[in-house]
ZAMIGU-87489 format. One record per residue (C-alpha): residue in one letter; x, y, z. Coordinates in nm, 4 decimals, padded with zeros to 6 digits. Layout:
residues N
{rest A, u X, v Y, w Z}
...
end
This chain:
residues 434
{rest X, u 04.4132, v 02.7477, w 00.3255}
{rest X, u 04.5825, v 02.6400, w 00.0017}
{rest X, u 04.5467, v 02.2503, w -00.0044}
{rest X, u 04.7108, v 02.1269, w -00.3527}
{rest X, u 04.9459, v 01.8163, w -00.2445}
{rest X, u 04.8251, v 01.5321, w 00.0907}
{rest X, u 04.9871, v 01.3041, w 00.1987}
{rest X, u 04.8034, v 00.9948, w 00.3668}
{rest X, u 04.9756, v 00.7926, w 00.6230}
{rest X, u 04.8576, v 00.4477, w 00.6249}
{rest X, u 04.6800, v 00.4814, w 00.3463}
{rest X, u 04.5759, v 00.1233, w 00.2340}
{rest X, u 04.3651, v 00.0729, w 00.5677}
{rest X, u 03.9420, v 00.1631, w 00.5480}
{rest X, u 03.9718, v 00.4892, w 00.7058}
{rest X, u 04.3105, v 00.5514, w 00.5217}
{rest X, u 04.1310, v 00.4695, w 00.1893}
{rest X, u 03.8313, v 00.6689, w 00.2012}
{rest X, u 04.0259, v 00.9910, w 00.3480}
{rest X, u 04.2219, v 00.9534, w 00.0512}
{rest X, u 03.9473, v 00.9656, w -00.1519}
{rest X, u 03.8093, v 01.2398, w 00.0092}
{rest X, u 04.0660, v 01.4990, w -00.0229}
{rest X, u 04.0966, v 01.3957, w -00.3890}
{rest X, u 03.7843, v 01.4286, w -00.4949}
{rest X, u 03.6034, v 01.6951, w -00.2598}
{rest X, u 03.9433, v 01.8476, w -00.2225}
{rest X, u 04.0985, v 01.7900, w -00.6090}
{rest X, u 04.3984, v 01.7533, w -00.4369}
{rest X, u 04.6769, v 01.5274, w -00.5124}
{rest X, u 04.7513, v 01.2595, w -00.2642}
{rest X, u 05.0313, v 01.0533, w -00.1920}
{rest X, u 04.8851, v 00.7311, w 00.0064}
{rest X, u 05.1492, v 00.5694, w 00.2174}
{rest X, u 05.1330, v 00.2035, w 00.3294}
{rest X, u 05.4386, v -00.0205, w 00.4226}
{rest X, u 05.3335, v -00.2210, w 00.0480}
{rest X, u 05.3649, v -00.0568, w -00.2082}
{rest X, u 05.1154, v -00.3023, w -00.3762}
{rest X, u 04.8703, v -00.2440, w -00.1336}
{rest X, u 04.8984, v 00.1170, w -00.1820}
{rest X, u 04.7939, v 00.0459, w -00.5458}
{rest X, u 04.5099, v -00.1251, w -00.4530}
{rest X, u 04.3773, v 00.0834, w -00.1885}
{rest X, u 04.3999, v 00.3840, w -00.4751}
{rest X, u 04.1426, v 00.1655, w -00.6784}
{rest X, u 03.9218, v 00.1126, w -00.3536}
{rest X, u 03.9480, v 00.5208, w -00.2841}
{rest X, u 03.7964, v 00.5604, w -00.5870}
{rest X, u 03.4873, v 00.2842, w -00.5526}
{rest X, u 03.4316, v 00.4442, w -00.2319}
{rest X, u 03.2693, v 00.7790, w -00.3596}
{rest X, u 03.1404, v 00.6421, w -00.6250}
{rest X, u 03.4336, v 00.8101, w -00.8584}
{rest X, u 03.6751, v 00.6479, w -01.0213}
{rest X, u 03.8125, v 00.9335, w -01.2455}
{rest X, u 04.0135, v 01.0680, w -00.9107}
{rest X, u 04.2540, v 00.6993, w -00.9378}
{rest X, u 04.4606, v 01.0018, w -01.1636}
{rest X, u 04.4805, v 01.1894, w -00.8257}
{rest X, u 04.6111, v 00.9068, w -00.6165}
{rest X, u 04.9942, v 00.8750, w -00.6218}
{rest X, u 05.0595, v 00.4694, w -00.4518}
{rest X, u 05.4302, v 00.4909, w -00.2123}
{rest X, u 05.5483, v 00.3324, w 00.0686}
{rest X, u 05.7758, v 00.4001, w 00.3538}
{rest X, u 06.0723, v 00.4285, w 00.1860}
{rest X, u 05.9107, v 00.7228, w 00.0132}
{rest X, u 05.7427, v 00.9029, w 00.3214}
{rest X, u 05.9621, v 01.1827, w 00.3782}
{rest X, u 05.9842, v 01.2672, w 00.0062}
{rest X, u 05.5769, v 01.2989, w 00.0189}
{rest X, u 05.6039, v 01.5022, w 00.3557}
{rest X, u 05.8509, v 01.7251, w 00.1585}
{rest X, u 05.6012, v 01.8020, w -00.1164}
{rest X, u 05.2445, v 01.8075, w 00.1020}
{rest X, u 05.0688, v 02.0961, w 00.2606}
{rest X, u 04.8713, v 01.9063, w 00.4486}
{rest X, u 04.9898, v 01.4956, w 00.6356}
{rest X, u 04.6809, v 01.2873, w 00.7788}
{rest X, u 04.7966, v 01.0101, w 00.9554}
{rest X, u 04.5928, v 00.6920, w 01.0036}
{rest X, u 04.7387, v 00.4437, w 01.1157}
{rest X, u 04.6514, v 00.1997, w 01.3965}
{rest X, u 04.4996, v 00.3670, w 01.6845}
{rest X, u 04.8487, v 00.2577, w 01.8920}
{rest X, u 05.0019, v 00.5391, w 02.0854}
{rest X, u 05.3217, v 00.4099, w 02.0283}
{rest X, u 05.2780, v 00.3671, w 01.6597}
{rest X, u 05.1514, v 00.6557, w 01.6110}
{rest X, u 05.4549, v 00.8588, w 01.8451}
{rest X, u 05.7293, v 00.6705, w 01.5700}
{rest X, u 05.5195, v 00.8016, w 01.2788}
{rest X, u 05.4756, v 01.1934, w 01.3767}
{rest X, u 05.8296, v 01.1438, w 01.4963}
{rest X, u 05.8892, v 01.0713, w 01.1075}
{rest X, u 05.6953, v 01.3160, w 00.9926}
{rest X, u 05.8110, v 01.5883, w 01.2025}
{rest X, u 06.1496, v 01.5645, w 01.0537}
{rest X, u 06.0131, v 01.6574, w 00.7164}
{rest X, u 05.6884, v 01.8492, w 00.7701}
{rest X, u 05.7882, v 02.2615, w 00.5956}
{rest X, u 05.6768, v 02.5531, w 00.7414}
{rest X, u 05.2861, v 02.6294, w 00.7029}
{rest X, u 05.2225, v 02.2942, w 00.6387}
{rest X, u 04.9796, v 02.1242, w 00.8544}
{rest X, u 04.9748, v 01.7571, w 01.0134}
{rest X, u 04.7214, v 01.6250, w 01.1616}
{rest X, u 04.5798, v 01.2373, w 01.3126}
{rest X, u 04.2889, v 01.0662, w 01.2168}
{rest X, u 04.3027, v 00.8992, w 01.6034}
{rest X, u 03.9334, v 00.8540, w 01.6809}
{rest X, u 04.0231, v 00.9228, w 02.1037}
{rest X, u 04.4179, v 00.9484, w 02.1402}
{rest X, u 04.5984, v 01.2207, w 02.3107}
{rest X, u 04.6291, v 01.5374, w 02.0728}
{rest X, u 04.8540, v 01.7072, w 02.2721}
{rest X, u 05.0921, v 01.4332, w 02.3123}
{rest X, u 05.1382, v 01.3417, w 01.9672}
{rest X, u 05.2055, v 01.7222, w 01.9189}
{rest X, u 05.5187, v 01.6943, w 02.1124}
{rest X, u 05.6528, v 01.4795, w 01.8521}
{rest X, u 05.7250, v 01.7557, w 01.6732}
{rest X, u 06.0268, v 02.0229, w 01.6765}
{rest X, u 05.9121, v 02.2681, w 01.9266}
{rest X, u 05.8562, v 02.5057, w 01.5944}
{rest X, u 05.6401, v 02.2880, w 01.4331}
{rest X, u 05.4038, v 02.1726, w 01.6926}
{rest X, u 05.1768, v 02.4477, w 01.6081}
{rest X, u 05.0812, v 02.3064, w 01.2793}
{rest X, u 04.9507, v 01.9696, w 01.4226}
{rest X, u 04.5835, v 01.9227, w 01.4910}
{rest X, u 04.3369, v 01.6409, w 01.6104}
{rest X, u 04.0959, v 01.5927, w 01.2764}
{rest X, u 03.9094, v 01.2992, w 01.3304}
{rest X, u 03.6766, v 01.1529, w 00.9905}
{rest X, u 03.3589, v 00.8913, w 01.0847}
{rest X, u 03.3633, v 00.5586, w 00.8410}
{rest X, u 03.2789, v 00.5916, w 00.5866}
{rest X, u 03.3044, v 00.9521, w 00.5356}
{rest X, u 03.1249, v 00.9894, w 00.2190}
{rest X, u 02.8335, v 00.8655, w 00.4003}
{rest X, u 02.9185, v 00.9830, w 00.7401}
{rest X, u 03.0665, v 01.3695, w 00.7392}
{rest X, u 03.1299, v 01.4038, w 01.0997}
{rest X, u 03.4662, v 01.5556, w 01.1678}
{rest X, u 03.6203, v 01.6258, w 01.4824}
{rest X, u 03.8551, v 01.9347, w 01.4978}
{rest X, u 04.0687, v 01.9338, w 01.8349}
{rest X, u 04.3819, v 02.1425, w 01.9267}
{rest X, u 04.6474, v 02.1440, w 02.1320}
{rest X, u 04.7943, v 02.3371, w 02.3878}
{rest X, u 05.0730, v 02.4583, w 02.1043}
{rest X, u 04.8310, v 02.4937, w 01.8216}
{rest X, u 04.8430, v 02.7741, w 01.6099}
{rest X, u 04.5002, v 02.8738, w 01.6404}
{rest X, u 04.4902, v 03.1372, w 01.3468}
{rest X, u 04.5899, v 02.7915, w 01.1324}
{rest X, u 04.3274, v 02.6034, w 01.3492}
{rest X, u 04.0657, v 02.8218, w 01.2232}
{rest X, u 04.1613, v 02.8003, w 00.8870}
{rest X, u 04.1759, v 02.4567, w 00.9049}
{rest X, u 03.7847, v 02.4625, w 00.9992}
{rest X, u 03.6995, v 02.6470, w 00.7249}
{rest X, u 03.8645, v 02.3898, w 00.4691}
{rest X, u 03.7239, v 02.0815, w 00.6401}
{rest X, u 03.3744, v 02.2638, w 00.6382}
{rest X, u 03.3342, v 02.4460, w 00.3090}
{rest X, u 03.5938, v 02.2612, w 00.1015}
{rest X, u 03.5676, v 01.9117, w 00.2309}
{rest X, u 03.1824, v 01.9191, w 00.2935}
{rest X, u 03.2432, v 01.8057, w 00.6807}
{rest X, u 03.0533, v 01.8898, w 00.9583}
{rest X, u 03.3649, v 02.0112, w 01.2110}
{rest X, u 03.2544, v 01.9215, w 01.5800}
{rest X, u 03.5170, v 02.1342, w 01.8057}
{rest X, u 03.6140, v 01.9124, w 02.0650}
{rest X, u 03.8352, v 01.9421, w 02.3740}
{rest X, u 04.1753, v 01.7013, w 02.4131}
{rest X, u 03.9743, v 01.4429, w 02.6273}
{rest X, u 04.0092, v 01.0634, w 02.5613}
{rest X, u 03.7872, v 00.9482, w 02.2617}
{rest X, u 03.6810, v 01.3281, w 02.2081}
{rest X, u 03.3056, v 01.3376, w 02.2119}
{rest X, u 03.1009, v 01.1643, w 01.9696}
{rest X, u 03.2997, v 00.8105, w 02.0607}
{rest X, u 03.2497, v 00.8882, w 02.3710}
{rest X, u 02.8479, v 00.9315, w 02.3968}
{rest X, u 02.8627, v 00.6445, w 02.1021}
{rest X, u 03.0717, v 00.3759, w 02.2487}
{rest X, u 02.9345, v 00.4013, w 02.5501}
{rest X, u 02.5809, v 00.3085, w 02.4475}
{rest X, u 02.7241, v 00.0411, w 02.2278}
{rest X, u 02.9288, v -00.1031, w 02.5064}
{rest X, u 02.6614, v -00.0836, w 02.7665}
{rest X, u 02.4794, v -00.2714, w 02.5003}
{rest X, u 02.7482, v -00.5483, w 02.4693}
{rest X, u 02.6866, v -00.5724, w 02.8720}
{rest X, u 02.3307, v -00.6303, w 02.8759}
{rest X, u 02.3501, v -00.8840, w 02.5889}
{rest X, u 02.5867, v -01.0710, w 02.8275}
{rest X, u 02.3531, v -01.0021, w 03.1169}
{rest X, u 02.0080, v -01.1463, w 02.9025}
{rest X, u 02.2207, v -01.4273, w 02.7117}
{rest X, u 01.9392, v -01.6358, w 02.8521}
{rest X, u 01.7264, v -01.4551, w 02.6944}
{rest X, u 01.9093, v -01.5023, w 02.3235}
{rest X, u 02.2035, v -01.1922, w 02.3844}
{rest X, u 02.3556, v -01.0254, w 02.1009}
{rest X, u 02.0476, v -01.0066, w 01.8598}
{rest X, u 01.7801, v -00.9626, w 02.1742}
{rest X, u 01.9606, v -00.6574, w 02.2860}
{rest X, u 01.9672, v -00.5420, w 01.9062}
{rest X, u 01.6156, v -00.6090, w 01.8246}
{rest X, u 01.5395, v -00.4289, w 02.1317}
{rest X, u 01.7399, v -00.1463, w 01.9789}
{rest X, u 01.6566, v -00.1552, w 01.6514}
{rest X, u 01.5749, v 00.1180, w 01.3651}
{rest X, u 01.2276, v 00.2070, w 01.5365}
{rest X, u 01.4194, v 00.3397, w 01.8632}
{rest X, u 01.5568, v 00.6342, w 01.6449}
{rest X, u 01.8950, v 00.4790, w 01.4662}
{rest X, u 02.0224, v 00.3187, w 01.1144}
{rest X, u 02.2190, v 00.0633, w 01.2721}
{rest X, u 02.1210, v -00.1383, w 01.5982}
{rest X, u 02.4387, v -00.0643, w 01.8510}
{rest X, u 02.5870, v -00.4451, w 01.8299}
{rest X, u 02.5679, v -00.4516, w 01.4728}
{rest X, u 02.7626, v -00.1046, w 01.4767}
{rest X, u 03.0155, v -00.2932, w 01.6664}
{rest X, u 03.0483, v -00.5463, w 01.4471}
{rest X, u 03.1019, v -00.2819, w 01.1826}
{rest X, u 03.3452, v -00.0626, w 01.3208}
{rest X, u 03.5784, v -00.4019, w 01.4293}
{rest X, u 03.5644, v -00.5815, w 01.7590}
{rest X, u 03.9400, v -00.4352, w 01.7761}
{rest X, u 03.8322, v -00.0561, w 01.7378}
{rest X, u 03.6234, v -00.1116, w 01.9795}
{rest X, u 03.8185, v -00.2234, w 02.2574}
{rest X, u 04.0912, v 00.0269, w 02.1342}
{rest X, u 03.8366, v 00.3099, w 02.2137}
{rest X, u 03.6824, v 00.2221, w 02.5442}
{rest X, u 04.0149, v 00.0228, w 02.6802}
{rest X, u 04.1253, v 00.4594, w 02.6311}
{rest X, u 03.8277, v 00.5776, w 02.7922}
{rest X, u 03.8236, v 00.3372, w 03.0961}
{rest X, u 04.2035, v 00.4278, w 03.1238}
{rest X, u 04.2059, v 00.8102, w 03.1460}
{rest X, u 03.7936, v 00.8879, w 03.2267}
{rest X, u 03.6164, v 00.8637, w 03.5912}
{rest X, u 03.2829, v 01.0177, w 03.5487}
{rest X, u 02.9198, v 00.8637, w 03.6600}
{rest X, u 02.9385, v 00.5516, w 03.3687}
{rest X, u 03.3109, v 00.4366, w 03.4147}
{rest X, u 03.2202, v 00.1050, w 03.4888}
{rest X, u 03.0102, v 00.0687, w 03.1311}
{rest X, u 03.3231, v 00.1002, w 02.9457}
{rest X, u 03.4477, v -00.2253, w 03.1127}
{rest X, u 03.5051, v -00.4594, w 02.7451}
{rest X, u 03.2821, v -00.7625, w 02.8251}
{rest X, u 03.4872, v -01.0919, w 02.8467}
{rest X, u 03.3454, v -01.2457, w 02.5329}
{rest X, u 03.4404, v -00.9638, w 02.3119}
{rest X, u 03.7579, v -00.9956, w 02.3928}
{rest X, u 03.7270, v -01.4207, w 02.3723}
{rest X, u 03.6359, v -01.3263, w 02.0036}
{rest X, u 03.8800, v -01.0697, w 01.9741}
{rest X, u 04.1435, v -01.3429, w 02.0580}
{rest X, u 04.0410, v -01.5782, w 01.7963}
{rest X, u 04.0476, v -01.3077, w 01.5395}
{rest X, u 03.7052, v -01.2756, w 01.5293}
{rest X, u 03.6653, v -00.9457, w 01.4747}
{rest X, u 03.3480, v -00.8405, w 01.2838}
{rest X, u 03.2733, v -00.7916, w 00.9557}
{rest X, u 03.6187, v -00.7040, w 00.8042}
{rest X, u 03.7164, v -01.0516, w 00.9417}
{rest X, u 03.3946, v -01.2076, w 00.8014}
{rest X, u 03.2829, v -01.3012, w 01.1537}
{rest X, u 03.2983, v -01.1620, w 01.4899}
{rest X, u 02.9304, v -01.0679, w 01.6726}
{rest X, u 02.7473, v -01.1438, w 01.3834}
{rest X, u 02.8857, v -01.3556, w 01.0353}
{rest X, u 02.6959, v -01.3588, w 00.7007}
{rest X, u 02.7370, v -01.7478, w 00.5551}
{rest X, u 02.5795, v -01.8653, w 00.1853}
{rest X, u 02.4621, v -02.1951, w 00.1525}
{rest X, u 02.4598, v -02.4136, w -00.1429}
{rest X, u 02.2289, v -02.2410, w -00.3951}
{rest X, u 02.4115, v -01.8889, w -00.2965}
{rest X, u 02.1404, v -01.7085, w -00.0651}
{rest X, u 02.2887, v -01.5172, w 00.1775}
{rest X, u 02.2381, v -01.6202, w 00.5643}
{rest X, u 02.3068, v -01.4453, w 00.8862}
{rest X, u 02.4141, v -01.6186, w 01.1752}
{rest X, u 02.4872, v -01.4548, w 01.5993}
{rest X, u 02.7387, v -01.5294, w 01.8337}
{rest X, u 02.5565, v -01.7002, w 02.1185}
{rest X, u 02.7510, v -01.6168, w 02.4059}
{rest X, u 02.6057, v -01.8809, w 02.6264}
{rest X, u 02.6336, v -02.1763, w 02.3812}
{rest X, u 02.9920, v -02.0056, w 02.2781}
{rest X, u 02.9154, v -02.0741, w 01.9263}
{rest X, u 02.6965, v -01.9551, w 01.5784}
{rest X, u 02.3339, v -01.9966, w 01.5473}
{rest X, u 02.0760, v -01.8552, w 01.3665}
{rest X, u 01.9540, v -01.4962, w 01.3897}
{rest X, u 01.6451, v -01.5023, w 01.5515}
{rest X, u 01.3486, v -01.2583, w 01.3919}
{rest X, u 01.2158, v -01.1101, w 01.7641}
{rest X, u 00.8498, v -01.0243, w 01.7693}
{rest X, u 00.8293, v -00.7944, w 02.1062}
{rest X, u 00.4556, v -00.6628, w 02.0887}
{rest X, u 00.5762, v -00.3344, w 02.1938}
{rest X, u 00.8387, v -00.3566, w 01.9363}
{rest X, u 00.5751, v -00.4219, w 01.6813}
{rest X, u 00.3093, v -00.1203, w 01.7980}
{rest X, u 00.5804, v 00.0939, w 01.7715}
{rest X, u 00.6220, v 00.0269, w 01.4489}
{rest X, u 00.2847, v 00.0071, w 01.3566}
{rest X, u 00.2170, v 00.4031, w 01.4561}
{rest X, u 00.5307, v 00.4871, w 01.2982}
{rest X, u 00.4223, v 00.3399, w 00.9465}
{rest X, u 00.0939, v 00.6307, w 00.9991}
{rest X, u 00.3357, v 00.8859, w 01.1218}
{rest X, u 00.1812, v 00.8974, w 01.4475}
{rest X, u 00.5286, v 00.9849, w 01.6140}
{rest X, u 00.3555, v 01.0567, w 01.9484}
{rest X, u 00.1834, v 00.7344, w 01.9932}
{rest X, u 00.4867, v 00.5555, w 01.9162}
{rest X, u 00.6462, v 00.7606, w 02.1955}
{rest X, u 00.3631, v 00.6482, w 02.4332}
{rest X, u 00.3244, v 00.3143, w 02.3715}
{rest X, u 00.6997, v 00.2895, w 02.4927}
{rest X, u 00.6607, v 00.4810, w 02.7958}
{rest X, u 00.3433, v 00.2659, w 02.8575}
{rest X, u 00.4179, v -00.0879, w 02.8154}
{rest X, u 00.6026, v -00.2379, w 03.0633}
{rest X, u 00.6938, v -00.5411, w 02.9470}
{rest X, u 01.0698, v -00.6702, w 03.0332}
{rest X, u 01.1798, v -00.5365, w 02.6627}
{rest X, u 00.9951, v -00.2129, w 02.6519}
{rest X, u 01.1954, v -00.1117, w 03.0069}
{rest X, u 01.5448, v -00.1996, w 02.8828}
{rest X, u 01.4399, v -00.0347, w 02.5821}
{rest X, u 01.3642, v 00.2857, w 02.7145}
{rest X, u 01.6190, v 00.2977, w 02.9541}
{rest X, u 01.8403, v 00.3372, w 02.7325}
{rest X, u 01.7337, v 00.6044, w 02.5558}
{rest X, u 01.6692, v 00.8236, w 02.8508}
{rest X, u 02.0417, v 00.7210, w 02.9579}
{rest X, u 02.1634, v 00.8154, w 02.6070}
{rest X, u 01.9720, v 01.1461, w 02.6361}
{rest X, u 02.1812, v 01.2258, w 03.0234}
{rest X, u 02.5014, v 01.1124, w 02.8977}
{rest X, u 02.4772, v 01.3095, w 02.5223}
{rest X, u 02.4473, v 01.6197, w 02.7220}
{rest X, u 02.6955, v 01.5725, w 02.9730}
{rest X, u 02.9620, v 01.4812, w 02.7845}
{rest X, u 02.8651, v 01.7771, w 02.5292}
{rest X, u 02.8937, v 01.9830, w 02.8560}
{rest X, u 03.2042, v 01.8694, w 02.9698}
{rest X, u 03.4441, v 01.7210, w 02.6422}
{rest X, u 03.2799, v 02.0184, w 02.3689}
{rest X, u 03.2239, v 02.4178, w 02.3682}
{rest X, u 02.8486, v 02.4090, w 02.3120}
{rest X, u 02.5780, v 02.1647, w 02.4035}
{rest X, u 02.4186, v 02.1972, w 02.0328}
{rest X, u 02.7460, v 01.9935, w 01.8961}
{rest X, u 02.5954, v 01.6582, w 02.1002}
{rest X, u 02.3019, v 01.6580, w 01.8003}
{rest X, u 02.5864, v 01.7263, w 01.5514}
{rest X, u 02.8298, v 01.4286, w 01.6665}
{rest X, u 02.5216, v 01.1649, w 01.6871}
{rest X, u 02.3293, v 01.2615, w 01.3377}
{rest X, u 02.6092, v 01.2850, w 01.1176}
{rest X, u 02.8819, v 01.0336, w 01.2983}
{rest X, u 02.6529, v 00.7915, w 01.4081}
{rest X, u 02.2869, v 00.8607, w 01.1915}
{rest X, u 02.1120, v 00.8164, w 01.5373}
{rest X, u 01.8594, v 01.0449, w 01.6626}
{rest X, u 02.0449, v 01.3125, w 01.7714}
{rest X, u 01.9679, v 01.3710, w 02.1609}
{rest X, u 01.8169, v 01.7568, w 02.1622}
{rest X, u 01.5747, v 01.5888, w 01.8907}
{rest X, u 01.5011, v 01.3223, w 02.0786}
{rest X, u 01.4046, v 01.4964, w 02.4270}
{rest X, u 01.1344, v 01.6998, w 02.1605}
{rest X, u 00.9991, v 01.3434, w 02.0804}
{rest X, u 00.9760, v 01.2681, w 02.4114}
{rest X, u 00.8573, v 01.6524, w 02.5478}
{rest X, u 00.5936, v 01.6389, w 02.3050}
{rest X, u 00.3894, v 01.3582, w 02.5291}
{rest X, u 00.5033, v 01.3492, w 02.8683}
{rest X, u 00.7232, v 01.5237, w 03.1310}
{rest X, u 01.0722, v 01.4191, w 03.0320}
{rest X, u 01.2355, v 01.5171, w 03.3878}
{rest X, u 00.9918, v 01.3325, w 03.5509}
{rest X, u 01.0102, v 01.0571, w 03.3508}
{rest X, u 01.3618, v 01.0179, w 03.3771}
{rest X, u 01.3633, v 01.0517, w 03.7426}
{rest X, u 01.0732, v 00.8086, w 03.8124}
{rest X, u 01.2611, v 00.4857, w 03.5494}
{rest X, u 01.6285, v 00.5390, w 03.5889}
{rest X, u 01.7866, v 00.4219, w 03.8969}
{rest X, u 01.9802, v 00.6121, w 04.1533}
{rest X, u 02.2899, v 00.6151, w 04.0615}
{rest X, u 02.1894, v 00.7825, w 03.7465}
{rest X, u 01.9976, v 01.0230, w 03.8933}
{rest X, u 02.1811, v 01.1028, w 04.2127}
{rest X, u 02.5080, v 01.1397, w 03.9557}
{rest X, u 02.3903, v 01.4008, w 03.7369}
{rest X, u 02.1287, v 01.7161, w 03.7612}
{rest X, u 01.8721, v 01.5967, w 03.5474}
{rest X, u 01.6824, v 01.9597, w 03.6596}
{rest X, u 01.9887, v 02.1006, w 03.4900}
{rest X, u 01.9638, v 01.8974, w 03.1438}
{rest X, u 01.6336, v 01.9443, w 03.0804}
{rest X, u 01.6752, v 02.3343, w 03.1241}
{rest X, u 01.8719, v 02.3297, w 02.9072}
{rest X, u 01.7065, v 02.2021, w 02.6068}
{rest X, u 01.7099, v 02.3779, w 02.2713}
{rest X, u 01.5026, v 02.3733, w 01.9090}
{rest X, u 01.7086, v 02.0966, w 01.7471}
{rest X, u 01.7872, v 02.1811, w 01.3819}
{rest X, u 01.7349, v 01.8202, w 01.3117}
{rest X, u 01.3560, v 01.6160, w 01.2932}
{rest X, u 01.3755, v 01.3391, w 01.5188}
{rest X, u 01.0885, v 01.2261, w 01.2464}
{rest X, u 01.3440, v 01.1209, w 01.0050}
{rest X, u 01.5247, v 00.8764, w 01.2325}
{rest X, u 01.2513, v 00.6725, w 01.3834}
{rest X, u 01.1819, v 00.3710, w 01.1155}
{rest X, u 00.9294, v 00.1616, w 01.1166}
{rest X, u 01.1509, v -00.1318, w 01.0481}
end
């Protein structure tokens, strides 16, 4: 596949940005980035290049708006849209594009859960071949997870050599992923971090948002504490992805990917994480210009102070990690019963189940689970994890004895655990003693 000229549709959003500067730089393509401003298309070319750390590509970047988009289509051999993830948005753009898209030329959506097949039809019946699902992680120099899906109408001698650009020419790790709302890594992703938006509204007695996090912190096998990722990804994002999941999915955790009423209170108020400056969490300086991090309280319905949690299994945990003594780390989870410790746990058995099913049911092969959740998410990846926990108990058993019915009557947790493989990742590397 012969990838000279891109064209980037809604270019001067994050995503748009750094997929810009992707195919520039790992591609040395030229891109045309697209925005409704044409000013803001110049400045998002001077972010693209900040964002991998190479500003020499800016020559690569051609700014245009709008008026300009069918010109660009005319010219590209490849069209990534990424725009808002809004159906209807997104049906007017490919609508555009379609009118313009030549022959061989393929166009594809960034959507991180939208229909694939639908947007397809968008396209003259001729041309609906050449459109593909490739969903990026943010921010993909950091993040390579990519998410190939087809269509019904896909031209799958192009879809394959699509996979072999995004993998040896882009650097990407392509998950192959069935047209199922959210695909699959949102969909084993935003669950936990939903379910963990529920249970800080459940314990906001307890302090909420940053309990639940500290509970979930960089010790239980991930970079980023699942509220915090929230935060990140946008409050809006969020309730984008599991508003589409709720919508169109009905397996065993439907009911987790019910948005919690104070998101959405926050979401109303344009609160809506860090690229507002405040949602979940907000960063504040005071007067001599040290930085300051203040939490949502949901009870109080107002900012307060981060509070530093000291759970003693929390800190044991850490303590054997600093020593490398993985195993005992492991134990002294599945051994201390305090309130924390349970939730704790919990959820990682319940992020183990639902990894697997969904890899079972929305992918092609179960190994693609560990792909979507090290390299979209950085969290241990759940093949890796059931060796941490194989290695000092009976994981089955364990599972069945501290997760409650409707978890285990819902899914064959015989059947998961036979099905456990050699991970190519080290579950070592992802469980920090921080």
């Amino acid at each position: 596949m012969n990838i000279k000229t891109v064209t980037i549709v809604g270019a001067n959003g994050t995503m748009g940005t750094n997929v810009s500067a992707i195919f520039a730089s790992f591609g040395d393509a030229r891109v045309f980035m697209v925005s409704r401003d044409l000013e803001k298309s110049k400045a998002a070319a001077l972010r693209a290049g900040k964002s991998v750390k190479a500003d020499s590509i800016v020559k690569n970047l051609i700014p245009a708006d709008y008026t300009m988009l069918a010109d660009c289509v005319k010219e590209s051999d490849l069209v990534f849209e990424s725009a808002a993830e809004d159906l209807n948005i997104k049906i007017g753009l490919h609508t555009k594009i379609g009118k313009s898209l030549k022959k061989g030329a393929v166009a594809c959506t960034g959507s991180s859960g939208l229909s694939i097949s639908r947007l397809a039809e968008c396209y003259p019946e001729e041309l609906r071949g050449q459109f593909f699902g490739v969903h990026m992680f943010n921010p993909p120099y950091q993040l390579p997870l990519c998410e190939l899906t087809a269509s019904p109408y896909s031209d799958m001698r192009m879809y394959a050599e699509l996979k072999s650009y995004l993998g040896n020419t882009l650097y990407r790790c392509v998950a192959e992923s069935k047209d199922l709302p959210a695909f699959l890594g949102n969909r084993i992703g935003f669950y936990v971090i939903n379910e963990a938006l529920i249970y800080a509204e459940r314990y906001q007695d307890n302090g909420g948002i940053d309990y639940i996090d500290s509970i979930l912190g960089p010790f239980t096998g991930r970079t980023m504490p699942p509220i915090t990722t929230a935060d990140f990804v946008g409050l809006d994002v969020h309730k984008a992805i599991v508003d589409n999941i709720y919508a169109n999915t009905h397996d065993y955790v439907h009911e987790k990917f019910v948005l919690p009423q104070y998101v959405q209170e926050l979401i109303d108020k344009g609160m809506l994480g860090r690229k507002s400056k405040q949602g979940l969490y907000k960063m504040i300086k005071n007067d001599s210009g040290d930085k300051h991090m203040m939490v949502w309280d949901i009870k109080e319905g107002q900012f307060r102070d981060v509070i530093n949690y000291t759970f003693p299994f929390a800190i044991r945990m850490k303590e054997y990690l600093r020593v490398g003594d993985y195993d005992q780390a492991i134990l002294e989870l599945i051994n201390n019963h305090s309130q924390e410790a349970d939730i704790c746990l919990r959820f990682l058995l319940r992020y183990i189940i639902y990894s697997l099913y969904t890899a079972e049911h929305v992918g092609y092969d179960l190994r693609v689970a560990d792909d979507v959740m090290a390299t979209g998410f950085t969290w241990c990846p759940p093949f890796a994890m059931m060796e941490a926990f194989s290695r000092v108990c009976n994981l089955g058993e364990l599972m069945k004895e501290r997760l409650k019915p409707e978890v285990v009557g819902a899914v064959n947790i015989d059947h998961i655990i036979s099905e456990q493989i050699k991970s190519k990742y080290d579950y070592r590397i992802y469980f920090k003693a921080k």
